[in-house]
C-alpha positions as semicolon CSV with decimal commas, in nm:
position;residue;x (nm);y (nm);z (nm)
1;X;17,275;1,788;-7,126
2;X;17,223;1,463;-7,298
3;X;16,984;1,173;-7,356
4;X;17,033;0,871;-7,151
5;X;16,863;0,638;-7,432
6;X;16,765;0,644;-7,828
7;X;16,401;0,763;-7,870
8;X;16,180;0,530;-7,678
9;X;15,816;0,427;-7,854
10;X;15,485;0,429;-7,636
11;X;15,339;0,137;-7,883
12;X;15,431;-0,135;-7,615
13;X;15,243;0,015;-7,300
14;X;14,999;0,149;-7,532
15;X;14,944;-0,205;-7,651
16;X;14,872;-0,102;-7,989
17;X;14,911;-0,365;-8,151
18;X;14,641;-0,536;-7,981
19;X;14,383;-0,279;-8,027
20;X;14,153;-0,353;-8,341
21;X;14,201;-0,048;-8,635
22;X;13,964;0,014;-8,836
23;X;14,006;0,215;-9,124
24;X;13,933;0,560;-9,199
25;X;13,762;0,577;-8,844
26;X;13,899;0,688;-8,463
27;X;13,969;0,394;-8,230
28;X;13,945;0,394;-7,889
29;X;14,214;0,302;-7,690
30;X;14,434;0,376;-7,345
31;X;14,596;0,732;-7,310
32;X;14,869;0,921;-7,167
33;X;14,711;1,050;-6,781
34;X;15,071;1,201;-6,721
35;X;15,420;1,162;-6,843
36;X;15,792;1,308;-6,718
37;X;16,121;1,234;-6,609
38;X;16,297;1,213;-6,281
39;X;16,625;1,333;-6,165
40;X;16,811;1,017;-6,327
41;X;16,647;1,053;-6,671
42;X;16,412;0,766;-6,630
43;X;16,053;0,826;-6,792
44;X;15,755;0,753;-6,617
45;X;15,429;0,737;-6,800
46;X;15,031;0,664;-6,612
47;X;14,803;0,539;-6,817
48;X;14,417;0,564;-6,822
49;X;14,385;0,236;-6,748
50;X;14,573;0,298;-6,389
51;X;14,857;0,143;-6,535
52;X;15,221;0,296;-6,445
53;X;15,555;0,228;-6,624
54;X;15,905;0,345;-6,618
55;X;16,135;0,288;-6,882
56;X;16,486;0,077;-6,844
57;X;16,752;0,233;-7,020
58;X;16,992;-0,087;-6,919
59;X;16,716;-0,345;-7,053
60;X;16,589;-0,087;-7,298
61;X;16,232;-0,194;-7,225
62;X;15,943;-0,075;-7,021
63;X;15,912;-0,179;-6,609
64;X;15,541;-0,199;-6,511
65;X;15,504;-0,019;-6,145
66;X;15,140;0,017;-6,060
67;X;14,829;-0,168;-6,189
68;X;14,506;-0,191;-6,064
69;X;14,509;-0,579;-6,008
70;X;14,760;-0,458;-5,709
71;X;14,523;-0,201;-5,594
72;X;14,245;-0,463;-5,518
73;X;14,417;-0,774;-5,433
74;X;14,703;-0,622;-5,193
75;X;14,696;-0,540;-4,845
76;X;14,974;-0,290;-4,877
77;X;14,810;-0,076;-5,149
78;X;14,894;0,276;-5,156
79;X;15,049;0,246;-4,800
80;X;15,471;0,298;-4,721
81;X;15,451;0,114;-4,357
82;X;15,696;0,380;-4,227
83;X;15,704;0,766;-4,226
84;X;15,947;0,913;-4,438
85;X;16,253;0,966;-4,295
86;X;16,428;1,356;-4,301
87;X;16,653;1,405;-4,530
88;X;17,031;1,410;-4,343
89;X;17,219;1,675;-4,383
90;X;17,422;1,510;-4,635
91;X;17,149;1,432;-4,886
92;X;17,116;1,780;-5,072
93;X;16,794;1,807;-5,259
94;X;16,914;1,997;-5,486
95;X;17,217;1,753;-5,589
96;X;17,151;1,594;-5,907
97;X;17,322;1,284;-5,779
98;X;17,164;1,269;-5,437
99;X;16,978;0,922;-5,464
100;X;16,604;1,017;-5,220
101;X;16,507;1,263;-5,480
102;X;16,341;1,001;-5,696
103;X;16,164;0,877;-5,390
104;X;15,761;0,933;-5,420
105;X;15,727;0,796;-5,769
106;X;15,632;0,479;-5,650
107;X;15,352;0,614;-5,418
108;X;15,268;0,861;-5,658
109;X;15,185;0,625;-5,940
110;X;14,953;0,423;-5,698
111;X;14,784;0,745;-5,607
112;X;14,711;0,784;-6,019
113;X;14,633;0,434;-6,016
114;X;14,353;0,485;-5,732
115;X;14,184;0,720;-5,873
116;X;14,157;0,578;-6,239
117;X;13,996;0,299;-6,110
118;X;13,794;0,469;-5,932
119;X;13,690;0,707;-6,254
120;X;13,628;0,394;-6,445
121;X;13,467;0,228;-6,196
122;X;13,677;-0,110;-6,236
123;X;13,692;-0,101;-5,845
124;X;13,387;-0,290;-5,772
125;X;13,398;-0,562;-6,027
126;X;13,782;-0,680;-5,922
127;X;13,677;-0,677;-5,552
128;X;13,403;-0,919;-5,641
129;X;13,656;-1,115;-5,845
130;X;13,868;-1,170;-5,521
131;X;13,587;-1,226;-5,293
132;X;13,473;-1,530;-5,502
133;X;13,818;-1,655;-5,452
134;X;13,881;-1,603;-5,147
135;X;13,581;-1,833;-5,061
136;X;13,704;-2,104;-5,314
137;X;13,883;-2,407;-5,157
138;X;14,273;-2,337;-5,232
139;X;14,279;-1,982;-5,252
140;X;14,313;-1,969;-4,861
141;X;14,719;-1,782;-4,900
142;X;14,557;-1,544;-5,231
143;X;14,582;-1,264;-5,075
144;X;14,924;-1,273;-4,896
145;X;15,069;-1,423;-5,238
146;X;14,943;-1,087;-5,431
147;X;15,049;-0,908;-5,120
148;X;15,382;-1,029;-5,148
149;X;15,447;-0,996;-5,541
150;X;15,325;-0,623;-5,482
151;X;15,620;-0,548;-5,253
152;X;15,861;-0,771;-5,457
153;X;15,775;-0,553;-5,711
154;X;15,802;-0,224;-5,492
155;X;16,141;-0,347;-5,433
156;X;16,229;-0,371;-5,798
157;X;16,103;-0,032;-5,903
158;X;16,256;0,133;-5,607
159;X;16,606;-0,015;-5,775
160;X;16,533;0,156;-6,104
161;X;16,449;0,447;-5,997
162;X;16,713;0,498;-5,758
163;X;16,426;0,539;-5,464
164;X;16,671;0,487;-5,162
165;X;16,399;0,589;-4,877
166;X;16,165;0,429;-5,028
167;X;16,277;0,105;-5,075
168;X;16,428;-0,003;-4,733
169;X;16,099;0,098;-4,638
170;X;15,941;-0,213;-4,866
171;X;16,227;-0,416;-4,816
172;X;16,148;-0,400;-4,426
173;X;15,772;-0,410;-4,491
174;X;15,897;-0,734;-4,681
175;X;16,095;-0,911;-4,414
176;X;15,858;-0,872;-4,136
177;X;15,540;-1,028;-4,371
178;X;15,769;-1,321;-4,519
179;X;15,843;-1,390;-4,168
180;X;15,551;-1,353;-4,022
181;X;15,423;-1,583;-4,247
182;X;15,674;-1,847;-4,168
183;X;15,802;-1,861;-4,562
184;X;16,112;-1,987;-4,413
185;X;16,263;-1,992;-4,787
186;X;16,197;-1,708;-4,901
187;X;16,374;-1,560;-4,552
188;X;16,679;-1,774;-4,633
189;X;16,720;-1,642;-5,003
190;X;16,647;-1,263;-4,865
191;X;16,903;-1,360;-4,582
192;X;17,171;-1,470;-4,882
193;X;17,130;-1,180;-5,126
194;X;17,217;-0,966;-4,832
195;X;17,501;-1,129;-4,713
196;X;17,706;-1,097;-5,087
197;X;18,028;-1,176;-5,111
198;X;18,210;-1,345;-4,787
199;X;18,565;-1,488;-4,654
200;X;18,892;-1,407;-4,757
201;X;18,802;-1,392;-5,127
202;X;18,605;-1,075;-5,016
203;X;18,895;-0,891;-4,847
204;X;19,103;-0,955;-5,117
205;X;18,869;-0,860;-5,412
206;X;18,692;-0,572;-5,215
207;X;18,804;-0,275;-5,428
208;X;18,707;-0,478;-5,770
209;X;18,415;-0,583;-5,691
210;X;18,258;-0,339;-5,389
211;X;17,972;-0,284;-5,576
212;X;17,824;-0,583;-5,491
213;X;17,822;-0,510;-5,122
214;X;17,512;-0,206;-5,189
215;X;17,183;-0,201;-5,355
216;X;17,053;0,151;-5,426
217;X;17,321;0,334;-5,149
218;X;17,257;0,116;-4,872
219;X;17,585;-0,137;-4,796
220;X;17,378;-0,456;-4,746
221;X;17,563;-0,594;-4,465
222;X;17,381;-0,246;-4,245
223;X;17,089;-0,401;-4,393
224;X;17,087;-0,780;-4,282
225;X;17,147;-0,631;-3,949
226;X;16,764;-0,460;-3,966
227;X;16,636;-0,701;-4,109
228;X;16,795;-0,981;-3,840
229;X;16,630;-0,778;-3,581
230;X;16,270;-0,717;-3,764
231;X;16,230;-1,115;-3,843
232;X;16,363;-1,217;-3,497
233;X;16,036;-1,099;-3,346
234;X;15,885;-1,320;-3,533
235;X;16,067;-1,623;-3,484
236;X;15,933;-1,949;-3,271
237;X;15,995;-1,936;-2,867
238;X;16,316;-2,196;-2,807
239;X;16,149;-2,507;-2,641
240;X;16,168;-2,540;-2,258
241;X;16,361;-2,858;-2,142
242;X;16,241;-3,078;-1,933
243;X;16,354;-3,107;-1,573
């Protein structure tokens, strides 16, 4: 057994030093809803506030995963777009190393999330926050741009927790809104990251630098391949020419 990182301090998620102290006398502030670790070591901590975070032992800092702000504003809230796929025969639950066990955090933390702003009663008062915008002039794309930063952060907390299931599910969830939504750029740079390295320079340098070729156990060329065929029923009919 050992520790993955030095002792980690709740005063930055706690936002403590924010909250005014006054002396000799209890302060009210956020608290600890639930707290553990997952198969890889990483903490994960829910908040009263609905907040949930995981910890980074590369950046040594804390990831935020869930926050009410999401809950309200996206239309893929609480919601994995796909059923979860069995477990092959391969993927041993009980191996340590096997990368779906963390898979479920995500969900789970939006589940906590739900319900604390439900307790609180914050529910109402954001949802009349985004229907006064969504009736503004200019906020016509507010919802599919919160939509969108909700899976883009999906994505990025199914990396550090090692959530393989989980997060082709949001990556495909991903491809087919971005293309549905004709956000041709953002399909090119998903398009690019997938592709990695190419050419001759990739034959040659495959064994130094393979890792580049998978995110979170999937090879990413297997990837583009899904996601080729997901976007493509999106794209434009080819124009009919003239006889």
């Amino acid at each position: 057994m050992k520790s993955p990182h030095p002792p980690v301090s709740l005063a930055p998620i706690l936002d403590s030093s924010n909250t005014y102290q006054r002396q000799d006398s209890p302060t009210k502030a956020e608290a600890i809803t639930e707290a553990g670790v997952n198969s890889e070591g990483t903490l994960i901590v829910s908040l009263t506030n609905g907040d949930g975070f995981a910890y980074s032992s590369d950046m040594y800092t804390w990831h935020k995963l869930t926050e009410a702000w999401w809950a309200i504003g996206s239309q893929y809230w609480d919601s994995t777009g796909t059923m979860r796929p069995a477990q092959n025969s391969s993927d041993n639950p009980t191996d340590p190393k096997s990368p779906a066990i963390s898979a479920g955090v995500i969900s789970h933390l939006e589940r906590r999330t739900t319900n604390e702003v439900l307790l609180h009663g914050r529910g109402r008062f954001l949802q009349r926050i985004i229907k006064s915008l969504l009736n503004r002039e200019g906020y016509e794309g507010f919802e599919t741009a919160v939509s969108l930063s909700h899976l883009e952060n999906r994505m990025a907390a199914a990396v550090l927790l090692n959530a393989k299931d989980d997060f082709k599910n949001y990556l495909m969830m991903y491809a087919r809104r971005i293309a549905a939504e004709g956000m041709k750029a953002k399909v090119e740079e998903l398009l690019r990251d997938m592709m990695g390295r190419i050419g001759v320079e990739e034959e040659e340098n495959a064994d130094e630098e393979s890792g580049e070729e998978d995110i979170v156990g999937w090879n990413k060329r297997e990837l583009l391949k899904q996601i080729l065929l997901a976007i493509g029923l999106f794209s434009p009919p080819l124009p009919v020419c003239p006889q």
